[in-house]
N, C-alpha and C positions, 0 to 999 in steps of 0.2 A: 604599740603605735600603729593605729589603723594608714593602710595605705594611699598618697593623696591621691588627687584625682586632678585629668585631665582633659584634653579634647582626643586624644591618642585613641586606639585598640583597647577596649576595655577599661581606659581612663588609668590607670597604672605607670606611676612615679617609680622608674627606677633607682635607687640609689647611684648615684654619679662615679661611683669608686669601686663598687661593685664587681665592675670585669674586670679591672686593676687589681683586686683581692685575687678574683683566681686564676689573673692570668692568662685570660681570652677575650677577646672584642666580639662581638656576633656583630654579622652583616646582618641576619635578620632576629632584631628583637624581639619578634612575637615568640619564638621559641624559649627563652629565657623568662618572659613573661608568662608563658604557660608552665613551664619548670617548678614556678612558683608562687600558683595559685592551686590552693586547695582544694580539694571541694566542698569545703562548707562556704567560702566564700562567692565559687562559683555558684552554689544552689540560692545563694543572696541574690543573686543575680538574674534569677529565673531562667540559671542556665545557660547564659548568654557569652560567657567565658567558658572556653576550653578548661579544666580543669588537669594536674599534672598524672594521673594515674596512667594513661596510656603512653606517656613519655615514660613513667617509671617504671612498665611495662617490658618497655626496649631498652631502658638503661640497666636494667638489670641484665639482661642477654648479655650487653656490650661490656658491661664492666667484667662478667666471669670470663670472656673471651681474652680481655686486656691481662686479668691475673693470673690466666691457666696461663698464657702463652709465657707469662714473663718470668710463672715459677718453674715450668717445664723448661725453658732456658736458663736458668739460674741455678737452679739446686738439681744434685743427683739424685734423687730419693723413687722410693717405688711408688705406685698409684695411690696407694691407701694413704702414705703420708701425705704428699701432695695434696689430697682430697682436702684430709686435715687442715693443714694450711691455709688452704684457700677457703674452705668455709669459714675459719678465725677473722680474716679478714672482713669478707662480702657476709657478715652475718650482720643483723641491726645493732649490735651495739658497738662493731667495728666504724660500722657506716652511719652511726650518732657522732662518733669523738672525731671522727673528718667533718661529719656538717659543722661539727662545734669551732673545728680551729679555722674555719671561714665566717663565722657567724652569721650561718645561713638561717638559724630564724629569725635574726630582725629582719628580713629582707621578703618573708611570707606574706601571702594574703591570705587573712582568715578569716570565716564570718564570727560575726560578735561571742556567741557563744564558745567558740571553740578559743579566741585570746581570754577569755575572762576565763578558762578552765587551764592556761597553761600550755597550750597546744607551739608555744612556741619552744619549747625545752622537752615537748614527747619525742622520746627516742623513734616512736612509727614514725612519726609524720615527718622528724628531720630526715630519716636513713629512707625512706620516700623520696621525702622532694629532693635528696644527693641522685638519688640513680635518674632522678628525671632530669636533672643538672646537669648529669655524665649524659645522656639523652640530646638534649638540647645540644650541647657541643658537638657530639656525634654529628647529627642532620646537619647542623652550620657548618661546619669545618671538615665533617668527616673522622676512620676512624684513628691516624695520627693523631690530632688533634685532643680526642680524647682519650689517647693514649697518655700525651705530652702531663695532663691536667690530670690524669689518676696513678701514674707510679710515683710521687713524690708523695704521696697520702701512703702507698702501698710500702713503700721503703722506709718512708719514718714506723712505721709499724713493725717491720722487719729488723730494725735497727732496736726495740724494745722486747729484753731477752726476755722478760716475764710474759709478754702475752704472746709465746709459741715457743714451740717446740721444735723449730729446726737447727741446724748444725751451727756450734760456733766454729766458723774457721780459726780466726784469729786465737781464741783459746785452744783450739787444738794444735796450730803450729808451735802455739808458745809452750806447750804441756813436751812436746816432740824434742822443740829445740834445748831447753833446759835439761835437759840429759847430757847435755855436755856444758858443763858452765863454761866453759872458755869462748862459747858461740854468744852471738849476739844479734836479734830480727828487730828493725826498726821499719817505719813507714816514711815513707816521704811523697809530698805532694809535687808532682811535675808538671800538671799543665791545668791548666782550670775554662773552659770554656762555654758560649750558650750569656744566654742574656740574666737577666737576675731572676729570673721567674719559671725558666727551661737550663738551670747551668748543666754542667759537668764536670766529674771530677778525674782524676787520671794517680792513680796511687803504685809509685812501687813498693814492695815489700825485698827487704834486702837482710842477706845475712852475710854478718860482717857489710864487709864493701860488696859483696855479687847480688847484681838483680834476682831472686827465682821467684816473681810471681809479678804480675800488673793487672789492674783493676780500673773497670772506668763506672763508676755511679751517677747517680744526680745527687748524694750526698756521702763526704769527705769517707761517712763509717761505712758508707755501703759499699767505696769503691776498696775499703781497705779490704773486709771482706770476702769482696772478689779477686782482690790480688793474693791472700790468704789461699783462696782455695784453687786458683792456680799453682801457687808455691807443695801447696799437699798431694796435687795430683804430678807432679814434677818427683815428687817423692816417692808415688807410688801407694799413696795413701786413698 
């Protein structure tokens, strides 16, 4: 669906639900409008649109800052792993299945050529116009902000044991605690906060009735895991 046209910057219909989807308002639209236009539709243009690549430029920067800092606070692992990790993540075909679950290429501008070839489903151009997205948010909001809108992408990834390689806690308590059948680790949810699109989750991990571990995520599996690996390091693990 080519994108309509208007009397605005560039003439660029945004979709009305758009910042609803991912849970950020910009005070200034032109950045989100340049997030996502391409450059083939800017060269339609004769250049006359910004095009996203120097937004994806700086989005890239901003998003490895967001991951290093959130995997270097989260997991204990040595450099090399960690490297791991986070390349799993901020690699293109990480940063394709997050464009996807916003359905950020309907929402591209591209010139003719490049929709009649597809260009709305290429893994470049989606995992592109994300970091210029993380970009755009950056500049408008700053880097909370695009903090807030890229660890719930980083978490549900984290949350999927087939694509990485880092520790499970929750299977290693439970591997621990079953050496004694008479023991029993359950999870309970205790407070839940944050709006629908920024929540929190707050999880004890109890054995028998005693607290030994609490976890706060943006989602229920993440915070369990952190209460997990509280519970482990309580043990001496």
């Amino acid at each position: 669906m080519r994108p309509k046209k208007n009397n605005r910057r560039g003439g660029i219909v945004l979709e009305s639900n758009f910042e609803q989807v991912i849970g950020y308002q910009f005070k200034d639209k032109d950045y989100l409008k340049t997030a996502l236009t391409h450059s083939s539709y800017s060269n339609e243009m004769k250049g006359s649109l910004p095009n996203n690549e120097r937004q994806e430029f700086l989005g890239d920067a901003v998003l490895s800052i967001i991951v290093s800092d959130y995997l270097f606070n989260r997991f204990h692992m040595a450099e090399g792993d960690l490297t791991k990790l986070r390349a799993g993540i901020v690699c293109e075909r990480g940063l394709f299945e997050m464009a996807q679950k916003i359905n950020l290429g309907s929402q591209l501008c591209l010139g003719k050529g490049e929709e009649m070839m597809g260009g709305r489903q290429r893994p470049s151009i989606l995992s592109d116009a994300f970091e210029a997205l993380i970009a755009a948010i950056y500049l408008d909001g700053g880097l909370d902000q695009a903090r807030g809108f890229v660890l719930p992408f980083v978490e549900d990834f984290l949350n999927q044991k087939e694509s990485h390689g880092f520790q499970d806690y929750k299977t290693t308590l439970q591997e621990i605690i079953q050496q004694n059948p008479e023991e029993k680790v359950s999870y309970m949810l205790v407070r839940q906060t944050g709006p629908d699109h920024d929540k929190r989750f707050e999880v004890e991990v109890r054995l028998n009735s005693n607290v030994i571990g609490r976890g706060i995520g943006r989602s229920k599996k993440s915070a369990e895991q952190l209460a997990a690996r509280e519970a482990l390091e309580l043990m001496g693990q």
